[in-house]
PDB file of N, H, CA, C and O in Angstrom:
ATOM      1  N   UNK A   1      88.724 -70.390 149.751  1.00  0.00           N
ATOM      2  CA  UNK A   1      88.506 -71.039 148.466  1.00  0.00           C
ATOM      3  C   UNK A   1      87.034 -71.381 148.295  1.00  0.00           C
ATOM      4  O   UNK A   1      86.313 -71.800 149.201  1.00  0.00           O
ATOM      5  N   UNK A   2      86.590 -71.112 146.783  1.00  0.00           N
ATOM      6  H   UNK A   2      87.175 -70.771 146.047  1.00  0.00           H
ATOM      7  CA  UNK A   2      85.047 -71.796 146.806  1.00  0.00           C
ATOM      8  C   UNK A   2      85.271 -73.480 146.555  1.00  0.00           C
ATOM      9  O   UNK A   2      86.274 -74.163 146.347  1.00  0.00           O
ATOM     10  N   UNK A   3      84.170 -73.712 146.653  1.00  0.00           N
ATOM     11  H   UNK A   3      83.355 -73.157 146.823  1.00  0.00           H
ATOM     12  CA  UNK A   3      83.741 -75.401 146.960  1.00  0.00           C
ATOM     13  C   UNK A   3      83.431 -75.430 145.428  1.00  0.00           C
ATOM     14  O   UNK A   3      83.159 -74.577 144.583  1.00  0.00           O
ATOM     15  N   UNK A   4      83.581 -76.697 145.441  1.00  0.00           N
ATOM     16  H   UNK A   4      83.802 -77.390 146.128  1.00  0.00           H
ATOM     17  CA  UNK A   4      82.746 -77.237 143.370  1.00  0.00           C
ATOM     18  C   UNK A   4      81.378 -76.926 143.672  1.00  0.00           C
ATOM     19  O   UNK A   4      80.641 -76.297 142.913  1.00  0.00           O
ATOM     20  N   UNK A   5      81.007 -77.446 144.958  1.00  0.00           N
ATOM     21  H   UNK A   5      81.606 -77.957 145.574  1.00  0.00           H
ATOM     22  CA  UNK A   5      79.614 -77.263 144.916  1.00  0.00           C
ATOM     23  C   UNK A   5      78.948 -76.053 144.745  1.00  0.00           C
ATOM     24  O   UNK A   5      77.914 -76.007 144.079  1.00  0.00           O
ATOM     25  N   UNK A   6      79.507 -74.906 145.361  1.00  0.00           N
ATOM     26  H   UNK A   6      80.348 -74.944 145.902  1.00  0.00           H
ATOM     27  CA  UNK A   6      79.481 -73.769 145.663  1.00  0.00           C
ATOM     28  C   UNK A   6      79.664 -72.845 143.884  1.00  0.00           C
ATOM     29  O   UNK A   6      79.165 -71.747 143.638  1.00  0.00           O
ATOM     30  N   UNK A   7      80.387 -73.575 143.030  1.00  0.00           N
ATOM     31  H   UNK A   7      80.792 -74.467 143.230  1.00  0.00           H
ATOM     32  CA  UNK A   7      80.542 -73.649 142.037  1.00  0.00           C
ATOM     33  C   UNK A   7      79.376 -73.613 140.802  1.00  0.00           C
ATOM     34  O   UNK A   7      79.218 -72.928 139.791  1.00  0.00           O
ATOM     35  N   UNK A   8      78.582 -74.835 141.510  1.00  0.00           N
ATOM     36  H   UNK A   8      78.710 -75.390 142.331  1.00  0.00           H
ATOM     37  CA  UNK A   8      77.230 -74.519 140.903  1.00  0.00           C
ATOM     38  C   UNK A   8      76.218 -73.789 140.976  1.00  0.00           C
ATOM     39  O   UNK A   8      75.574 -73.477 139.975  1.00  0.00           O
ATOM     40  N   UNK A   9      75.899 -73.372 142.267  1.00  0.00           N
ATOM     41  H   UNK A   9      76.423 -73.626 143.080  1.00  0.00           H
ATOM     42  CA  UNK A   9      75.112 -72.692 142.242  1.00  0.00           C
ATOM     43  C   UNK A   9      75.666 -71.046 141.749  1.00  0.00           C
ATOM     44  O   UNK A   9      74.762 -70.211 141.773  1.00  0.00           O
ATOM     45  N   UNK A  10      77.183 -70.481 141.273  1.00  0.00           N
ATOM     46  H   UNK A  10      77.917 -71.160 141.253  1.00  0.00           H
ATOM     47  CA  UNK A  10      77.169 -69.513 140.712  1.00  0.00           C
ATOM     48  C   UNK A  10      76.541 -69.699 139.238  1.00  0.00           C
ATOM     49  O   UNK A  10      75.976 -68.820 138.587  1.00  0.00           O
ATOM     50  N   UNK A  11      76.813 -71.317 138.775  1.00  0.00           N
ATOM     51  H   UNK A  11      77.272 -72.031 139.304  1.00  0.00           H
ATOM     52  CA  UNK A  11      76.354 -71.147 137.675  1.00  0.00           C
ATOM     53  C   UNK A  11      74.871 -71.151 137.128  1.00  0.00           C
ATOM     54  O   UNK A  11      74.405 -70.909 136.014  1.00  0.00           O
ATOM     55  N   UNK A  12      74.345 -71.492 138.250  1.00  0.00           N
ATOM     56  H   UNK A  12      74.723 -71.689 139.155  1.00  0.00           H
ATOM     57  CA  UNK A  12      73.012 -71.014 137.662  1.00  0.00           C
ATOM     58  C   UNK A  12      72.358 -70.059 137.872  1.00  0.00           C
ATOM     59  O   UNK A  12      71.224 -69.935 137.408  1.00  0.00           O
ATOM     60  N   UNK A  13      72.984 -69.100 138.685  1.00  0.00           N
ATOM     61  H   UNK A  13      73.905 -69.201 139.062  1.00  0.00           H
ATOM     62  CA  UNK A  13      72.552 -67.669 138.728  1.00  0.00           C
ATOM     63  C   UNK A  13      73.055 -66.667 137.686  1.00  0.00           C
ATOM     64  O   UNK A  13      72.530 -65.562 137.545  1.00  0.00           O
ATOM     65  N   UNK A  14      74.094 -67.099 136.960  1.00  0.00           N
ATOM     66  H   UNK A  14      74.520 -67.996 137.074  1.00  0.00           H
ATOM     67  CA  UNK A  14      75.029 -66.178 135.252  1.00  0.00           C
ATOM     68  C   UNK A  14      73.957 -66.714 134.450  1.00  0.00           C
ATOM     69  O   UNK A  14      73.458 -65.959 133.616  1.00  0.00           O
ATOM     70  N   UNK A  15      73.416 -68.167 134.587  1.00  0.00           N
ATOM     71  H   UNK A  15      73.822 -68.781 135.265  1.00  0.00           H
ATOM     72  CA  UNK A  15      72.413 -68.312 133.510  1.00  0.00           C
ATOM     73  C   UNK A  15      71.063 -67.641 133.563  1.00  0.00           C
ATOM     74  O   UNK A  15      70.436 -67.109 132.648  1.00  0.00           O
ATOM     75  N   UNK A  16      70.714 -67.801 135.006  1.00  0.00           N
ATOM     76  H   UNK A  16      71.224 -68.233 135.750  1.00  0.00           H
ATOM     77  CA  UNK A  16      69.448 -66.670 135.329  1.00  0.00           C
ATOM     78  C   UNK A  16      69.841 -65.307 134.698  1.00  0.00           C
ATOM     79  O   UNK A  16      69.094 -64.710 133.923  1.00  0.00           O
ATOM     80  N   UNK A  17      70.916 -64.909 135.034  1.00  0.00           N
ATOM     81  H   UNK A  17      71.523 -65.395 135.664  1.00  0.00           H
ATOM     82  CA  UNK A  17      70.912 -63.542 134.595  1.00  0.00           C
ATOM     83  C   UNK A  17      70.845 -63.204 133.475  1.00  0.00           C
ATOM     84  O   UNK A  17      70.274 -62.204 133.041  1.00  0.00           O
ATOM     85  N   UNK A  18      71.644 -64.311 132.675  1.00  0.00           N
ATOM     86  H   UNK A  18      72.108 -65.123 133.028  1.00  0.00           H
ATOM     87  CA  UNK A  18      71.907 -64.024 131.363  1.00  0.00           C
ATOM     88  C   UNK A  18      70.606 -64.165 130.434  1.00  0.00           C
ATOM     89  O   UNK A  18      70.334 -63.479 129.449  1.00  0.00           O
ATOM     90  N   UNK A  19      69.913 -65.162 130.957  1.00  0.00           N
ATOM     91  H   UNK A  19      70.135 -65.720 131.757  1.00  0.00           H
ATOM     92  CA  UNK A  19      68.690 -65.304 130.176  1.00  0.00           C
ATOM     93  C   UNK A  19      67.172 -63.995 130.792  1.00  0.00           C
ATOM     94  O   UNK A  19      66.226 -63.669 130.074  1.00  0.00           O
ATOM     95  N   UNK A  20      67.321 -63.690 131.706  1.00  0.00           N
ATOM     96  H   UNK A  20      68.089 -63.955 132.289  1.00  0.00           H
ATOM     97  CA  UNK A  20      66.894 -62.201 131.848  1.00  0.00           C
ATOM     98  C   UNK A  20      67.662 -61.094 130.797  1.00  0.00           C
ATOM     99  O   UNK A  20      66.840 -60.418 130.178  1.00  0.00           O
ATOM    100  N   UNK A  21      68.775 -60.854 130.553  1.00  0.00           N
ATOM    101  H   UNK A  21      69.443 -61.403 131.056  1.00  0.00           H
ATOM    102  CA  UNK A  21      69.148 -59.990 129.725  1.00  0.00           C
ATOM    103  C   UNK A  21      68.447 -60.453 128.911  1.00  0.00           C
ATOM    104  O   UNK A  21      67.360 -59.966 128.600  1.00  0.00           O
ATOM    105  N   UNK A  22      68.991 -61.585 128.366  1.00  0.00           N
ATOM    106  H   UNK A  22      69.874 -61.982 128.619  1.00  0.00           H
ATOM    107  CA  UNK A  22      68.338 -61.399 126.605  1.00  0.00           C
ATOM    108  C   UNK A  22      66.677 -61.579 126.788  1.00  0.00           C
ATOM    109  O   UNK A  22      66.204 -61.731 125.662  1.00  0.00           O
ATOM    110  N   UNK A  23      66.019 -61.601 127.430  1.00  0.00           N
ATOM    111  H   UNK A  23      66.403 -61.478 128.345  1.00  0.00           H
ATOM    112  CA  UNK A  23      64.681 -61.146 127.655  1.00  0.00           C
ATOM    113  C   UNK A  23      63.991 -60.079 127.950  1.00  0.00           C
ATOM    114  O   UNK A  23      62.779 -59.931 128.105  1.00  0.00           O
ATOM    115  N   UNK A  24      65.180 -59.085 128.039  1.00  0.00           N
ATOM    116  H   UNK A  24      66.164 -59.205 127.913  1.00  0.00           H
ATOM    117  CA  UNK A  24      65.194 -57.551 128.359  1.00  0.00           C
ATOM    118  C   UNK A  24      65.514 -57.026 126.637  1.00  0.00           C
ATOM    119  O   UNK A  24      64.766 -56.452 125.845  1.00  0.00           O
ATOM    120  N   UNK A  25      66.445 -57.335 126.540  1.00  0.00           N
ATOM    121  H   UNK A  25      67.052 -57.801 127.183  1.00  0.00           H
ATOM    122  CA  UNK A  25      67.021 -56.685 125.135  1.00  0.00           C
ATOM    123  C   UNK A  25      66.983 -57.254 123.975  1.00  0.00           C
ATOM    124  O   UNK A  25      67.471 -56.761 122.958  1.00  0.00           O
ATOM    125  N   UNK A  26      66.365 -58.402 124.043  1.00  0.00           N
ATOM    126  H   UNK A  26      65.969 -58.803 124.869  1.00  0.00           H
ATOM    127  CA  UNK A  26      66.335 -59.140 122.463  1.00  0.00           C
ATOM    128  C   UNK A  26      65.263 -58.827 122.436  1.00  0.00           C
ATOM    129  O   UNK A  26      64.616 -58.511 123.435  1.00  0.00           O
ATOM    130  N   UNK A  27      64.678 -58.855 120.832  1.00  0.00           N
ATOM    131  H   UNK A  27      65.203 -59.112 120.021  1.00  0.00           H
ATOM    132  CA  UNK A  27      63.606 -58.798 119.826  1.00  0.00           C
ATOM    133  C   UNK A  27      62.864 -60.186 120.476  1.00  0.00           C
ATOM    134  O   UNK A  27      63.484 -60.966 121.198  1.00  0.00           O
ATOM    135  N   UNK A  28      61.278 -60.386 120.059  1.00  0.00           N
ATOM    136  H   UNK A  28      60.775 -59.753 119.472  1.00  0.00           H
ATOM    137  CA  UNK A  28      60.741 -61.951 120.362  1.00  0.00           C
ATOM    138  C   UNK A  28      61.274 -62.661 119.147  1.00  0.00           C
ATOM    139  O   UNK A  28      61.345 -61.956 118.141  1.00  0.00           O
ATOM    140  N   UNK A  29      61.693 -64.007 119.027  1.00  0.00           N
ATOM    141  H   UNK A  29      61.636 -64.579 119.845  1.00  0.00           H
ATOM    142  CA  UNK A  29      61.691 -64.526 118.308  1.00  0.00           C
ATOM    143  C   UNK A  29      62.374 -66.236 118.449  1.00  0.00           C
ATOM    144  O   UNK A  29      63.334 -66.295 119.217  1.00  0.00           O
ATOM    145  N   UNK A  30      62.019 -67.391 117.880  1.00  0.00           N
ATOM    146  H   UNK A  30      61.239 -67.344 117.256  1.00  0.00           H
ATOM    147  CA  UNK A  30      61.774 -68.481 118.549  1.00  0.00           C
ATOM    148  C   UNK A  30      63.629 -68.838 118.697  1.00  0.00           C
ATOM    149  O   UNK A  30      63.734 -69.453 119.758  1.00  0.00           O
ATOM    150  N   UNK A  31      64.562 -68.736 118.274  1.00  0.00           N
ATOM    151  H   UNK A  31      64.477 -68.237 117.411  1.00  0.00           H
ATOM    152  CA  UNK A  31      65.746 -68.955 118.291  1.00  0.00           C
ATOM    153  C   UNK A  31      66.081 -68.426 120.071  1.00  0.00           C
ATOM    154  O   UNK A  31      66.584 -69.049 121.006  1.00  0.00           O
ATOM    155  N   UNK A  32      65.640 -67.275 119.987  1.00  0.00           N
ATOM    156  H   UNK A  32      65.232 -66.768 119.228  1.00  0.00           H
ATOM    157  CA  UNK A  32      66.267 -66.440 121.201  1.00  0.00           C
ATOM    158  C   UNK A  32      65.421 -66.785 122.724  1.00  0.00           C
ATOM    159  O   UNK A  32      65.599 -66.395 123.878  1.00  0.00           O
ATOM    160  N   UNK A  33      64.572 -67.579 122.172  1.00  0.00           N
ATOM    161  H   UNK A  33      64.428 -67.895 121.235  1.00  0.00           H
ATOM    162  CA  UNK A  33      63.429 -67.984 123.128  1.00  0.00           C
ATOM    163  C   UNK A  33      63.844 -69.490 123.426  1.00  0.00           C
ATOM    164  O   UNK A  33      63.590 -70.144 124.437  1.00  0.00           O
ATOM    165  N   UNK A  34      64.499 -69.849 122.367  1.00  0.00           N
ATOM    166  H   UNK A  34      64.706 -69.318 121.545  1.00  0.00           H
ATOM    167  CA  UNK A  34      64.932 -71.419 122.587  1.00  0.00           C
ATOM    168  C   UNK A  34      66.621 -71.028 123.504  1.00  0.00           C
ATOM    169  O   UNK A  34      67.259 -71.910 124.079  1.00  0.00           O
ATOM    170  N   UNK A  35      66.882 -70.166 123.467  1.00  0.00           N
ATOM    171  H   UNK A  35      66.364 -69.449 123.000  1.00  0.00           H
ATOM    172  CA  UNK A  35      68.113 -70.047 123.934  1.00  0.00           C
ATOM    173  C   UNK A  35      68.065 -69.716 125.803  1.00  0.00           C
ATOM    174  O   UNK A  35      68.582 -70.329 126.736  1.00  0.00           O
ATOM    175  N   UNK A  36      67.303 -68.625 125.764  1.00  0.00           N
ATOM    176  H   UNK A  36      66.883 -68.127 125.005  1.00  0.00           H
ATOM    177  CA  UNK A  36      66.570 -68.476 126.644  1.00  0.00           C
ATOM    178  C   UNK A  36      66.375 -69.882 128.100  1.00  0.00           C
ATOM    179  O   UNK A  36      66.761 -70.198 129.225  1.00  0.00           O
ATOM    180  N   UNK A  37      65.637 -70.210 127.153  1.00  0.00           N
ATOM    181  H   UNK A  37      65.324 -69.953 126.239  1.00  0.00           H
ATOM    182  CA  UNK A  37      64.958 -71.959 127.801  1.00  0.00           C
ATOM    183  C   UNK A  37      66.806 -72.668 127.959  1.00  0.00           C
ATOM    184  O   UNK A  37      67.364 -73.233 128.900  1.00  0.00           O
ATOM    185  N   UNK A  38      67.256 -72.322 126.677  1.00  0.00           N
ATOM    186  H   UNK A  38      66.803 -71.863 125.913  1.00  0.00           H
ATOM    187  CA  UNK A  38      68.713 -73.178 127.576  1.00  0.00           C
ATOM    188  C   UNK A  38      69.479 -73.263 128.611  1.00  0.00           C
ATOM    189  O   UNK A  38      69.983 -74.224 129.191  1.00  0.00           O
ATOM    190  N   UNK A  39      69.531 -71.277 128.906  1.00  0.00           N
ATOM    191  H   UNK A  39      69.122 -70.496 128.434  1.00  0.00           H
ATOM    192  CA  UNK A  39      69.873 -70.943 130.158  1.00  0.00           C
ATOM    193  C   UNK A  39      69.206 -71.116 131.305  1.00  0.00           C
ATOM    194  O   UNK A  39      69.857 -71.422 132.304  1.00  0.00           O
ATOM    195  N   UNK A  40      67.336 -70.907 131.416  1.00  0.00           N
ATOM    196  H   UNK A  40      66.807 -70.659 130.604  1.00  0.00           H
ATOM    197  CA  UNK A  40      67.084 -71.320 132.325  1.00  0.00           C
ATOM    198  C   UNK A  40      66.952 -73.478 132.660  1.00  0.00           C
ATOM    199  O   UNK A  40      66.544 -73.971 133.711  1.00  0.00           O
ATOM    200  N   UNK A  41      67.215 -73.919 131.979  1.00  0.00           N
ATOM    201  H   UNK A  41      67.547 -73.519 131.125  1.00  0.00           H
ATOM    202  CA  UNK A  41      67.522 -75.319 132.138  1.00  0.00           C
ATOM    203  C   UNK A  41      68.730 -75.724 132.814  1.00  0.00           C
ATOM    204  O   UNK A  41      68.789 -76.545 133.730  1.00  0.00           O
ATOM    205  N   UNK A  42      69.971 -74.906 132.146  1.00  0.00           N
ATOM    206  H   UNK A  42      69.924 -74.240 131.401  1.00  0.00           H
ATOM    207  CA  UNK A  42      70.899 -74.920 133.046  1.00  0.00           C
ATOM    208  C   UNK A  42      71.059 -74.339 134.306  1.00  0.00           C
ATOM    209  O   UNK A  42      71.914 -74.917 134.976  1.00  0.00           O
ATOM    210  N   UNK A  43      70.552 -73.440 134.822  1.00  0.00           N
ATOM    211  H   UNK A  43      69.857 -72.970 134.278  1.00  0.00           H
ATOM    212  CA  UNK A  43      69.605 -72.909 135.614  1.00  0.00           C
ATOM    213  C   UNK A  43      69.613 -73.744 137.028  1.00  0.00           C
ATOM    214  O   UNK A  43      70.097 -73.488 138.131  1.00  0.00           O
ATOM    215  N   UNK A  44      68.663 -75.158 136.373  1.00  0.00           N
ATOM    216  H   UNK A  44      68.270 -75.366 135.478  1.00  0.00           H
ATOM    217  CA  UNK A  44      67.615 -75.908 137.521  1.00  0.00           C
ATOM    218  C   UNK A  44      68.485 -77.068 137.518  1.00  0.00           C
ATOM    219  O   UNK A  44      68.585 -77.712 138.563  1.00  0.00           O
ATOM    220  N   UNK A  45      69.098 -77.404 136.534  1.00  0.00           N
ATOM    221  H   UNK A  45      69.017 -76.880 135.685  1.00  0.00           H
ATOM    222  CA  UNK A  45      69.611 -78.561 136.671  1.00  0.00           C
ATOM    223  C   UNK A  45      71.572 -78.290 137.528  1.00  0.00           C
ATOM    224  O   UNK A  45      71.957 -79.065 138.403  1.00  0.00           O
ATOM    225  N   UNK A  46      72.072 -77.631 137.245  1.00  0.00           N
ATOM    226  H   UNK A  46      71.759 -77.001 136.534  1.00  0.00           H
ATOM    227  CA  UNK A  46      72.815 -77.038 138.314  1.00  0.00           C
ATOM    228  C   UNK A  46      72.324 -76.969 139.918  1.00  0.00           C
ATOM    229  O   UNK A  46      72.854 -77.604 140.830  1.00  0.00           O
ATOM    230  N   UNK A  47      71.167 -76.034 140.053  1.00  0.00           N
ATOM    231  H   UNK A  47      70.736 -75.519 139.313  1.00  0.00           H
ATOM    232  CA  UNK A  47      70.598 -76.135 141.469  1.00  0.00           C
ATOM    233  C   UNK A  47      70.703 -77.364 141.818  1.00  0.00           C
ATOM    234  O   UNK A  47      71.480 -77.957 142.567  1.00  0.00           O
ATOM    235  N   UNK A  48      69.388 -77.835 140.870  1.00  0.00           N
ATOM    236  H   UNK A  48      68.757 -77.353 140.262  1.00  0.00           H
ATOM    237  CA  UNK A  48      69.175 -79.311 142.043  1.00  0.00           C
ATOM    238  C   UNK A  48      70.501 -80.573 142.269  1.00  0.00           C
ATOM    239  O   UNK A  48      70.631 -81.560 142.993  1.00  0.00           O
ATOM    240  N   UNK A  49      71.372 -79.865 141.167  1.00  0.00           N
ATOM    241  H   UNK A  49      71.267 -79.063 140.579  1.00  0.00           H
ATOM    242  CA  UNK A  49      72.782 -81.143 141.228  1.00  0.00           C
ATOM    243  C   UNK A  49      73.255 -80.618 142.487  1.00  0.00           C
ATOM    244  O   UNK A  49      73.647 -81.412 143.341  1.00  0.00           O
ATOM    245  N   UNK A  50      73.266 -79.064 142.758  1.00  0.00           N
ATOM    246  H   UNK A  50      72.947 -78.419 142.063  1.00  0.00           H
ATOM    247  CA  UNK A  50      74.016 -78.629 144.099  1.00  0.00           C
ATOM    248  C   UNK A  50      73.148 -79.159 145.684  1.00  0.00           C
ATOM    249  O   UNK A  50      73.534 -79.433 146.821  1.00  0.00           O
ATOM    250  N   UNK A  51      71.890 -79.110 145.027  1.00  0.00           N
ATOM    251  H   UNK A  51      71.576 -78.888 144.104  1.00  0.00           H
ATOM    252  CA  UNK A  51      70.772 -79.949 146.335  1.00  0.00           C
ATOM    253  C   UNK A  51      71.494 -81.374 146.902  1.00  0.00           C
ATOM    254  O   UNK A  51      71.806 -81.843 147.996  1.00  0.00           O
ATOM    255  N   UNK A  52      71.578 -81.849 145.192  1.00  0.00           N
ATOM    256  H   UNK A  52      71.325 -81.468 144.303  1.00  0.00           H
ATOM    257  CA  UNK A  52      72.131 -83.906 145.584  1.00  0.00           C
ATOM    258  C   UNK A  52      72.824 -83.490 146.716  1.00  0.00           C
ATOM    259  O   UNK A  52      72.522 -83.485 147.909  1.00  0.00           O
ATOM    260  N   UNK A  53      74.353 -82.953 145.767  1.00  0.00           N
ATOM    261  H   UNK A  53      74.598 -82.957 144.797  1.00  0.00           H
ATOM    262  CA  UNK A  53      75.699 -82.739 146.692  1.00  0.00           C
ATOM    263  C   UNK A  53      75.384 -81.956 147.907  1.00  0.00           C
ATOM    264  O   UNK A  53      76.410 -82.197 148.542  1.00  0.00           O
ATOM    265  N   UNK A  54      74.869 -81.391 148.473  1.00  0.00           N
ATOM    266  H   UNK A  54      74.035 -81.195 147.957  1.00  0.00           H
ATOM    267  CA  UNK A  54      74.812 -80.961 149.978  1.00  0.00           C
ATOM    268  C   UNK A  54      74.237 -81.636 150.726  1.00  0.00           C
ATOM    269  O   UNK A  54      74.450 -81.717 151.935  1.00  0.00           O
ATOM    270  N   UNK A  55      72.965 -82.538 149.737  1.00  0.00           N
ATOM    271  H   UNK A  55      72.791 -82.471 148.755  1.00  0.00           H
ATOM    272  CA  UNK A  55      72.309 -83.630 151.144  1.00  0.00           C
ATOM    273  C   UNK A  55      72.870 -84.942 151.283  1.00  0.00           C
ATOM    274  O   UNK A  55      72.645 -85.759 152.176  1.00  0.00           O
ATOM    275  N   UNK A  56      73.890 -85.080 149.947  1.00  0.00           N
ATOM    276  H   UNK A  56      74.073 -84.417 149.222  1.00  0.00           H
ATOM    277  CA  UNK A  56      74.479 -86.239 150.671  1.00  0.00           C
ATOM    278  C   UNK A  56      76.353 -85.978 150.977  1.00  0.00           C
ATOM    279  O   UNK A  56      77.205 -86.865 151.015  1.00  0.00           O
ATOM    280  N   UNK A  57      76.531 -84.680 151.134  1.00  0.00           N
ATOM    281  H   UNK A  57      75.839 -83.959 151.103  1.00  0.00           H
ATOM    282  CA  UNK A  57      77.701 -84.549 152.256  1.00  0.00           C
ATOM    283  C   UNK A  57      77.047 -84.756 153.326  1.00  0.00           C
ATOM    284  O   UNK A  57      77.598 -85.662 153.951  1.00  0.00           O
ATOM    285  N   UNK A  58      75.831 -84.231 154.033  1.00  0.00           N
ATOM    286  H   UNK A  58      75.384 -83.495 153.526  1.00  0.00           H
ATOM    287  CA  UNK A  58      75.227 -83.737 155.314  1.00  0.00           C
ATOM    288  C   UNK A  58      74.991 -85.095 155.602  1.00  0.00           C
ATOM    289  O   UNK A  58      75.272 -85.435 156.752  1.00  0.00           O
ATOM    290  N   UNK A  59      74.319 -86.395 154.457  1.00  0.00           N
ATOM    291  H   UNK A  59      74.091 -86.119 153.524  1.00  0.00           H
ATOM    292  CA  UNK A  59      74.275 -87.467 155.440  1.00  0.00           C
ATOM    293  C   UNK A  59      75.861 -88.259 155.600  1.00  0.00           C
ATOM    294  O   UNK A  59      75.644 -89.313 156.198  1.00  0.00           O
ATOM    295  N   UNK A  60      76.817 -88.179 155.399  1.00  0.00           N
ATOM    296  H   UNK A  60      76.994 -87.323 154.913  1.00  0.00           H
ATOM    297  CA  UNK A  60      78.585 -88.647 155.323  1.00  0.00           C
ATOM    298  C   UNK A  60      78.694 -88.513 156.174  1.00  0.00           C
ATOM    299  O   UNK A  60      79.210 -89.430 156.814  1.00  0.00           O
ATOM    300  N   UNK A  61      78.232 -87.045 157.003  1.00  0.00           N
ATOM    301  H   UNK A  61      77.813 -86.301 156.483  1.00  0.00           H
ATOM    302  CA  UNK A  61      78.980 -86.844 158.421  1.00  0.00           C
ATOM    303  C   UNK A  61      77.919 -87.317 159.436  1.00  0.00           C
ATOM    304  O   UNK A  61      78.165 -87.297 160.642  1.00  0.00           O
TER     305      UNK A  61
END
């Protein structure tokens, strides 16, 4: 089984990706650039929530 935690960090790699696609295949323009920025935000803020949760299981035990 995956972990929740384990959980996050898939999700910020679909957002990496996804916001590489549309930086591959979209036109420039500020909508798609703001969207962009959404995915990579969700991105970092996923990671570092998965950082919290692993350093403070590691200090529990």
């Amino acid at each position: 089984m995956v972990k929740k935690k384990e959980n996050l960090l898939v999700l910020g790699m679909l957002c990496l990706i996804s916001a590489f696609v549309f930086e591959m295949f979209g036109n420039p323009n500020l909508v798609l650039d703001v969207i962009m920025l959404f995915f990579i935000a969700i991105a970092i803020f996923s990671n570092a929530w998965y950082l919290v949760l692993s350093t403070t299981n590691q200090k529990k035990k």
